[in-house]
C-alpha positions in Angstrom: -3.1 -20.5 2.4 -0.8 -22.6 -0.1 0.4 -19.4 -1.3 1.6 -17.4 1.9 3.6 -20.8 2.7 5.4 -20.9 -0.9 5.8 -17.2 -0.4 7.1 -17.2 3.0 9.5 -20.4 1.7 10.7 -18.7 -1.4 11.8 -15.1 0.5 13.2 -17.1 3.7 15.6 -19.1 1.1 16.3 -16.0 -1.2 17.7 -14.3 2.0 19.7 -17.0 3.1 21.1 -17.4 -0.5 21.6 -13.4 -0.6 23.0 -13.2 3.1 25.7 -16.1 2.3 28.3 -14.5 1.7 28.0 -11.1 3.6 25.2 -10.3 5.6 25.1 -6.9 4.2 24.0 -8.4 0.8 20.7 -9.2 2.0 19.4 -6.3 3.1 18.6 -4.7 -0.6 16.2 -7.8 -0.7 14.3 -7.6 2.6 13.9 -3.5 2.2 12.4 -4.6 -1.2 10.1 -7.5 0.7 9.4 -5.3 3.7 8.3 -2.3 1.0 6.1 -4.2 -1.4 4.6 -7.3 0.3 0.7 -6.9 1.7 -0.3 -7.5 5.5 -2.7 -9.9 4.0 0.5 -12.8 3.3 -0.3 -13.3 6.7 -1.0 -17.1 8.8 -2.9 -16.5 11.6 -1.8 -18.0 14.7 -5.3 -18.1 16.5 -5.3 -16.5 20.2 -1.3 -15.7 19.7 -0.3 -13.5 16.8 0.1 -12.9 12.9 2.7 -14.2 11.2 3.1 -12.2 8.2 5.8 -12.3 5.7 7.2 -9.1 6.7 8.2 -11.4 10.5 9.0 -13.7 8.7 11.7 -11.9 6.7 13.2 -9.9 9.8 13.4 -13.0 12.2 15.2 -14.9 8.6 17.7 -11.5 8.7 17.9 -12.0 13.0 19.2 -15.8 12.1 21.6 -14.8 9.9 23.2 -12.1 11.9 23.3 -14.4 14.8 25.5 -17.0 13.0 27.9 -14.4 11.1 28.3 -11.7 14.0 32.2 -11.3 14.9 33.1 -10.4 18.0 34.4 -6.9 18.1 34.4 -4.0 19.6 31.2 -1.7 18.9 30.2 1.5 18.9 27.3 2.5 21.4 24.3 2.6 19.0 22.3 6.2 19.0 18.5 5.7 20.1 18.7 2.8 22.0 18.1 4.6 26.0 15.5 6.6 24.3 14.0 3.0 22.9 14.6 1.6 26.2 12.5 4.3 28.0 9.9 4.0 25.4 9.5 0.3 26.3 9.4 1.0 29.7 6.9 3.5 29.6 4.4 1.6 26.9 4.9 -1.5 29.5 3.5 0.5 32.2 0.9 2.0 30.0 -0.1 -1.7 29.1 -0.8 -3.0 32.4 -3.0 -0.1 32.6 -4.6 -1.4 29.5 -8.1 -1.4 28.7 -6.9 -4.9 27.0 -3.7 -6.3 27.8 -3.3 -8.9 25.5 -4.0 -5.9 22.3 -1.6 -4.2 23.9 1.1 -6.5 24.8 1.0 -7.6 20.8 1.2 -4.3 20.0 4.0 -3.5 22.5 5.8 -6.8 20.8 5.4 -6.2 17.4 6.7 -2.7 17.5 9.6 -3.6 19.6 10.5 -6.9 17.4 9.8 -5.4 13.9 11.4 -1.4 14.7 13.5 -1.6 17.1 15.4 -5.2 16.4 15.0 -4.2 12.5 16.8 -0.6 13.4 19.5 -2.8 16.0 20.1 -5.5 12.9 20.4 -2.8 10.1 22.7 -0.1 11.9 25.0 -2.9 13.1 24.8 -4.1 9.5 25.3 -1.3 7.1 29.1 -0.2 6.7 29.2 1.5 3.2 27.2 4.0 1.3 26.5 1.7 -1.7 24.7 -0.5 0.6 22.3 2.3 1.4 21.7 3.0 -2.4 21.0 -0.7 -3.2 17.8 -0.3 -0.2 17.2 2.7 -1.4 16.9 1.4 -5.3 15.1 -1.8 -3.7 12.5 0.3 -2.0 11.5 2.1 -5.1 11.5 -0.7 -7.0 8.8 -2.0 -5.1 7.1 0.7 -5.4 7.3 0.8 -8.6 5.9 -2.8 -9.1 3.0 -1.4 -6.2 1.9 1.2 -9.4 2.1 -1.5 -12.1 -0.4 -3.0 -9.9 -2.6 -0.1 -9.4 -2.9 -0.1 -13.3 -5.4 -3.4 -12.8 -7.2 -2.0 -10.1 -7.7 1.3 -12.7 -8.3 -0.7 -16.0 -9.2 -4.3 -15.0 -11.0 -3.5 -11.8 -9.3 -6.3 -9.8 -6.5 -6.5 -7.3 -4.1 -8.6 -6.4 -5.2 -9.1 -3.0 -7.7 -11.1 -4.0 -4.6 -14.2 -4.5 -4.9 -13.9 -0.7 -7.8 -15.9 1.2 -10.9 -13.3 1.9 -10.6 -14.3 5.5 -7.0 -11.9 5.3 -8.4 -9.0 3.2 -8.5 -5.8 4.6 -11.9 -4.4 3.2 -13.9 -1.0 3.3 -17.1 -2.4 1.6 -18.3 -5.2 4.1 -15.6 -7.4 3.0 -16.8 -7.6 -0.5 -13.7 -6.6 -2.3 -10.5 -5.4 -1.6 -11.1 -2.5 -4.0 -11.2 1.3 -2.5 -14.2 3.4 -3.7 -15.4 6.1 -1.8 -18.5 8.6 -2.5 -16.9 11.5 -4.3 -13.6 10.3 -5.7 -14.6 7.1 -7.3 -12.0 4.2 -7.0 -8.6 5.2 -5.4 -5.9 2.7 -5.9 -4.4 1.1 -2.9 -1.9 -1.5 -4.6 -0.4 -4.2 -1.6 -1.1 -1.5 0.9 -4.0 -0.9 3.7 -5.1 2.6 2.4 -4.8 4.8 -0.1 -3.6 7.2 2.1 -1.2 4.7 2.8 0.2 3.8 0.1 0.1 7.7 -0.7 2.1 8.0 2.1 4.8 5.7 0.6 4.5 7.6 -2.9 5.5 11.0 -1.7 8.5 9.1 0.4 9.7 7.2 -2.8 9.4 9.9 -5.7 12.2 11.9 -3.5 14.3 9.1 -3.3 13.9 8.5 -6.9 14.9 11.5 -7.7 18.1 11.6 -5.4 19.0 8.4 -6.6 18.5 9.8 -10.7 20.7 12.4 -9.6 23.6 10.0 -7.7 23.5 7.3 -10.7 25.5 9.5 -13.6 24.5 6.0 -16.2 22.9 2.3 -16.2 20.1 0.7 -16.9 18.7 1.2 -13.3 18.3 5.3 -14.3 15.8 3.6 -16.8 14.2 1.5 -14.2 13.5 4.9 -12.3 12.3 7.0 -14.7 10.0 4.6 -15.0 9.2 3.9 -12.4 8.9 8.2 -11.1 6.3 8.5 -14.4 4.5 5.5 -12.6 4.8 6.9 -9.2 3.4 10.2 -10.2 0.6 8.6 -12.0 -0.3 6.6 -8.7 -0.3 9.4 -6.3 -2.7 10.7 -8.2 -4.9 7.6 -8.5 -5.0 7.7 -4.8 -7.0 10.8 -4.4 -5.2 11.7 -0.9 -4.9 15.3 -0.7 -2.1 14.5 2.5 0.6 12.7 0.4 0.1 15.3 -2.5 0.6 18.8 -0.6 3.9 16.1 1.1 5.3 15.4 -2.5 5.0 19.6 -3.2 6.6 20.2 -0.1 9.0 17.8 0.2 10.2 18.5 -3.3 10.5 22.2 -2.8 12.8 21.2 0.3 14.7 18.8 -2.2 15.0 21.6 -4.1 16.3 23.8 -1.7 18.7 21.7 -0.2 20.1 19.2 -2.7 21.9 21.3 -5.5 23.0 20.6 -8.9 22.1 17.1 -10.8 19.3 16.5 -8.2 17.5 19.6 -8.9 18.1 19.3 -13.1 16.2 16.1 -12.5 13.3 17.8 -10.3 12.5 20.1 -12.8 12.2 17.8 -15.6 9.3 15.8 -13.7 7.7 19.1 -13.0 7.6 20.1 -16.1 6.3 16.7 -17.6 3.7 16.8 -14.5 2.7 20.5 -16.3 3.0 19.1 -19.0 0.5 16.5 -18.1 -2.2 19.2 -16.5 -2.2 20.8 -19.8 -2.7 18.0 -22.2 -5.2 16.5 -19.8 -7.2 18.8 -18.9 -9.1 16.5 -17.4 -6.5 15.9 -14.5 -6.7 19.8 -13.4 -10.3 19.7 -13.4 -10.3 16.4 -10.8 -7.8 17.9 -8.1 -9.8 21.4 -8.7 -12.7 19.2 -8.1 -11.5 17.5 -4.9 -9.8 20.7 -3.6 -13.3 22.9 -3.9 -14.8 19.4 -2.6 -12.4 19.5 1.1 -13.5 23.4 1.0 -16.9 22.4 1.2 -18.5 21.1 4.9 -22.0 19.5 3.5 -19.8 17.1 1.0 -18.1 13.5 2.5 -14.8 14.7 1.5 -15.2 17.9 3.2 -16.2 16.3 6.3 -13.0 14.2 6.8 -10.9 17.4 7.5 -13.8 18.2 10.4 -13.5 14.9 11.9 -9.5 15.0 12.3 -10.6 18.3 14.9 -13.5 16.6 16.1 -11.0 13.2 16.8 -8.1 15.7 18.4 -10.7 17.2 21.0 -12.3 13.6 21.7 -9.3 12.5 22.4 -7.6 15.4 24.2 -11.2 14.8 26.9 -10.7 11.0 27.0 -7.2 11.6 28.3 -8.3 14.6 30.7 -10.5 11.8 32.7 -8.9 10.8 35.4 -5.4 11.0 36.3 -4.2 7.5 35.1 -5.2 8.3 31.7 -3.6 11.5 31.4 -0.3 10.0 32.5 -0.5 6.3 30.6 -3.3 6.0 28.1 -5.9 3.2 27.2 -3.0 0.9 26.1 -1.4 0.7 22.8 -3.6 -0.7 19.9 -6.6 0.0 21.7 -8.5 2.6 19.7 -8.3 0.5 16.7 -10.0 -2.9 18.9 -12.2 -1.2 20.9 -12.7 2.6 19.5 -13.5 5.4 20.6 -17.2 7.6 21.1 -16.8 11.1 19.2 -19.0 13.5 19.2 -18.8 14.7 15.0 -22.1 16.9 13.3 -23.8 16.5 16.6 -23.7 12.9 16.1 -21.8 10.8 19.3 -20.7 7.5 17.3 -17.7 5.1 18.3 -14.8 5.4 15.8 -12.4 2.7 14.8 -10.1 5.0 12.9 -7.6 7.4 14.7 -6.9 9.8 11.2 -4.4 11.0 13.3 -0.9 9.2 14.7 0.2 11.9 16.7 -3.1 11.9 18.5 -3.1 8.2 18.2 -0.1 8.0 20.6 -1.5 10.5 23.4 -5.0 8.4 23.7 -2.7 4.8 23.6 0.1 6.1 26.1 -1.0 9.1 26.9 1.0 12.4 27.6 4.3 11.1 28.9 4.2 8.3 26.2 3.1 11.1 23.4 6.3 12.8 24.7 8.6 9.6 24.8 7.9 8.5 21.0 8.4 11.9 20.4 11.8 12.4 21.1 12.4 9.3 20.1 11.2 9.9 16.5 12.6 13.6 16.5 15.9 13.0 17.8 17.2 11.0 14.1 15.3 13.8 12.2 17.5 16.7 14.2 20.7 14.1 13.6 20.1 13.9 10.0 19.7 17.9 9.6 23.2 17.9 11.7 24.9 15.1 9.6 23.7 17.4 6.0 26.1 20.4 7.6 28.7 18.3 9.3 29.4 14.9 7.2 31.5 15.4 3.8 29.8 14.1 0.5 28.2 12.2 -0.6 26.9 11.5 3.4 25.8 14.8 4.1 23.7 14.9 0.6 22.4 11.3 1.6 22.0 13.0 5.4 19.5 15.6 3.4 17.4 13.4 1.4 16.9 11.5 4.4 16.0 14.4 7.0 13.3 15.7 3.9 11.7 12.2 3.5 11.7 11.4 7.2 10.3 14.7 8.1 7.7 14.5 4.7 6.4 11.0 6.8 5.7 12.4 10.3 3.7 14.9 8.1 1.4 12.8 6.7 1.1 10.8 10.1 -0.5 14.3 11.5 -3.5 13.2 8.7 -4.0 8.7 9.4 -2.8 6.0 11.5 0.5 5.6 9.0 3.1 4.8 12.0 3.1 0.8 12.5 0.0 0.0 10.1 1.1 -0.7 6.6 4.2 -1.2 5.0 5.3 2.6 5.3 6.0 1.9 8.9 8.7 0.0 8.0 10.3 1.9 5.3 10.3 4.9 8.1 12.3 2.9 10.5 14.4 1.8 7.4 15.3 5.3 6.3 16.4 6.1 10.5 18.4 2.5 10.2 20.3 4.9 7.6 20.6 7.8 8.9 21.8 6.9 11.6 24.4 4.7 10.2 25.9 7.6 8.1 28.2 9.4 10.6 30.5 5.9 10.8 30.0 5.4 7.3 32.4 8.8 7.1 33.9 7.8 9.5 35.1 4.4 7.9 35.3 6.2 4.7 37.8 8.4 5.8 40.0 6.0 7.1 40.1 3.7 4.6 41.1 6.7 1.1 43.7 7.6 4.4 44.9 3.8 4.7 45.0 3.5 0.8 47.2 6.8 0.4 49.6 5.8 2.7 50.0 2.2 0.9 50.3 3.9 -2.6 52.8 6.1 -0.9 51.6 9.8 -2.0 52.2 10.8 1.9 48.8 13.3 1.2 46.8 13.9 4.6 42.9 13.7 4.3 41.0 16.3 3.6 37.8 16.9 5.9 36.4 19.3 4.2 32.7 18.6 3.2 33.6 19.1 -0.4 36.8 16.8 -0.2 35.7 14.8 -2.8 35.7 14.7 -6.6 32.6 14.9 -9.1 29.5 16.4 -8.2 28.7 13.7 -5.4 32.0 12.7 -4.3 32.2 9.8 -6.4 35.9 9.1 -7.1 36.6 8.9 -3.2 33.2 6.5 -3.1 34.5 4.2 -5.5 38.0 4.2 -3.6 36.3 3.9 -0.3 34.6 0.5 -1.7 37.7 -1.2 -3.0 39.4 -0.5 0.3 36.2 -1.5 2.4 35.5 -4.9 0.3 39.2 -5.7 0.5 39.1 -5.1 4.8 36.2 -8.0 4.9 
């Protein structure tokens, strides 16, 4: 317990030291604790909540943006009826709960650690190099997440096990915090839930990676990624999850599609060192061959797990269809994972804990309205980052791109486990729509300070609004401008 204290003490101060200054500062620093910190740095509060590092850090970043907010005027913030309505509805859906006090944490925790995180962030953010430094930060921490997969591969122990046992989330009767499953052996989980979890992460990060290799032209951080892209690519495939694998390939292909020039130099290379790879190790090939012919296959484990998702949808789908109430409000959020559910899989009835499913997760917790609800909510950035890549000049609208593929690659891999607010992925989800959404007045900002900085260097040149207004492959030169002018208005 010593630990999660002197943990929770050490990150509390580093934001405060961080955050001194600007607030902005600190939020490369709590991505990178939100992305690679367990759930198991956790006190328990008995009969109240968790308090886990990840609160600890957001309600550290609340303080500080409490005692440095100016008073100015703002811009209405996108999302926030839609969040509004959300809460309203998941409310009503909790007094209807089958327990109340799950589903009134649940209700809490979302709304403190999404929608106050998305609130500080987007009032936060005002430049474009902010948004790289979280983006660097997050896969950073990732790439720490697959140096510690190597000792789960090659040492056989995790460092979980720093935490007390009491925290662990285990899958063998609490033995261990190691995965190992019948038919794929140990898969590596790192500081995260799952494997498809932290799979889920992966596919995210590698495309960020890459964007990031591709928007850095020099530096020692291009090192730090390469590394740390050979790592993440070596981890995805320690985790065995066939989800966050076909996410990577299609995500990438999107990448491919949609981000042009150094992006795309940079994509190929890593697919041709992950051929490279699948020839030398022959090995490799034969294991995903192994695993694919293995999902194909109904009388093995791993085949069954793809039968159980349609099994779960249709369980679900009748528990709703009850009676009215249920159709219209759910069981109450966080209540399949407390109390389960019975589903009829192989001719077997048995009571499930696990919803492998988000999307169905959200129609049996708030049922059909709710299922609607989140899902305007959560579509509504993904359609205003697909706008923002046509609309915004550069570098936003390339930025706008990457974001709309890794946003959309995540509510992917929720149609295959319970990835929304259960692991650290949750966050980093809400993170990337914090940016998103903050792009269009980055532009906006952009554009008038090169406009302000012409007209004091006297050149008497209007401002291009052209997507492709600015110089370099990116738009860098106007970036760099854009900074000096911002830094100097603070």
């Amino acid at each position: 317990m010593l630990i999660i204290v002197f943990l929770q003490s050490v990150i509390v101060v580093a934001l405060i030291v961080s955050g001194k200054r600007r607030l902005e500062n600190a939020l490369p620093l709590f991505c990178f604790i939100l992305t690679l910190m367990p759930l198991e740095a956790k006190l328990v509060i008995p009969g109240l909540f968790d308090l886990n590092i990840m609160r600890v850090s957001l309600l550290t970043l609340l303080g500080l943006f409490l005692v440095k907010r100016k008073k100015s005027p703002r811009e209405k913030l996108p999302l926030i009826k839609l969040m509004y309505m959300h809460v309203a509805w998941a409310l009503c859906s909790t007094v209807y709960s089958l327990s109340f006090a799950t589903s009134i944490k649940q209700l809490l925790a979302q709304l403190i650690e999404f929608y106050l995180m998305y609130y500080l962030l987007v009032r936060t953010i005002t430049n474009i190099e902010t948004i790289h430094k979280m983006l660097y930060a997050m896969a950073m921490a990732i790439g720490i997440c697959c140096i510690l997969s190597l000792f789960e591969v090659y040492a056989s122990w995790s460092i979980l096990r720093i935490f007390p046992t009491s925290n662990w989330i285990t899958y063998n009767g609490g033995l261990d915090p190691l995965y190992s499953e019948l038919g794929r052996g140990l898969r590596v989980r790192s500081t995260f839930p799952h494997p498809i979890l932290f799979g889920d992460a992966l596919a995210i990060s590698i495309i960020l990676s890459l964007y990031l290799l591709g928007y850095w032209a020099k530096g020692n951080r291009r090192l730090f990624l390469w590394v740390s892209l050979m790592l993440m690519f070596w981890a995805i495939y320690k985790t065995q999850s066939r989800g966050p694998w076909l996410a990577t390939i299609i995500c990438s292909f999107l990448l491919f599609l949609m981000v042009k020039k150094e992006i795309r130099k940079y994509l190929i290379t890593a697919a041709v060192m992950a051929l490279v790879v699948l020839l030398a190790r022959p090995g490799v090939w034969q294991s995903i061959d192994a695993l694919y012919q293995a999902s194909t296959d109904p009388n093995q484990p791993v085949g069954t797990s793809y039968l159980y998702r349609h099994a779960l949808a249709d369980s679900i789908v009748s528990a709703v269809q009850k009676e009215p109430g249920r159709l219209l409000l759910g069981y109450g959020l966080g209540t399949f994972r407390v109390l389960g559910l019975e589903v009829n899989f192989l001719g077997v009835t048995k009571r499930w804990y696990t919803c492998d499913n988000n999307w169905a997760a959200f129609l049996y917790e708030t049922g059909y309205v709710g299922l609607i609800l989140i899902g305007i909510l959560l579509f509504w950035p993904l359609i205003l980052a697909f706008r923002n890549y046509w609309k915004l000049p550069k570098p936003e609208s390339t930025l706008s791109g990457v974001l709309f593929i890794s946003i959309a690659g995540f509510y992917f891999l929720m149609l295959s486990v319970a990835a929304y607010s259960w692991g650290q992925q949750g966050y980093m989800n809400w993170i990337l729509i914090s940016m998103s959404i903050s792009l269009p007045a980055i532009a906006r900002r952009r554009r008038r300070a090169i406009k302000e900085s012409r007209k004091q260097n006297g050149s008497g040149q209007g401002f291009d609004c052209h997507p492709h207004l600015a110089h370099g492959p990116e738009g860098l030169a106007d970036d760099q401008l854009t900074q000096t002018a911002l830094l100097t208005s603070h």
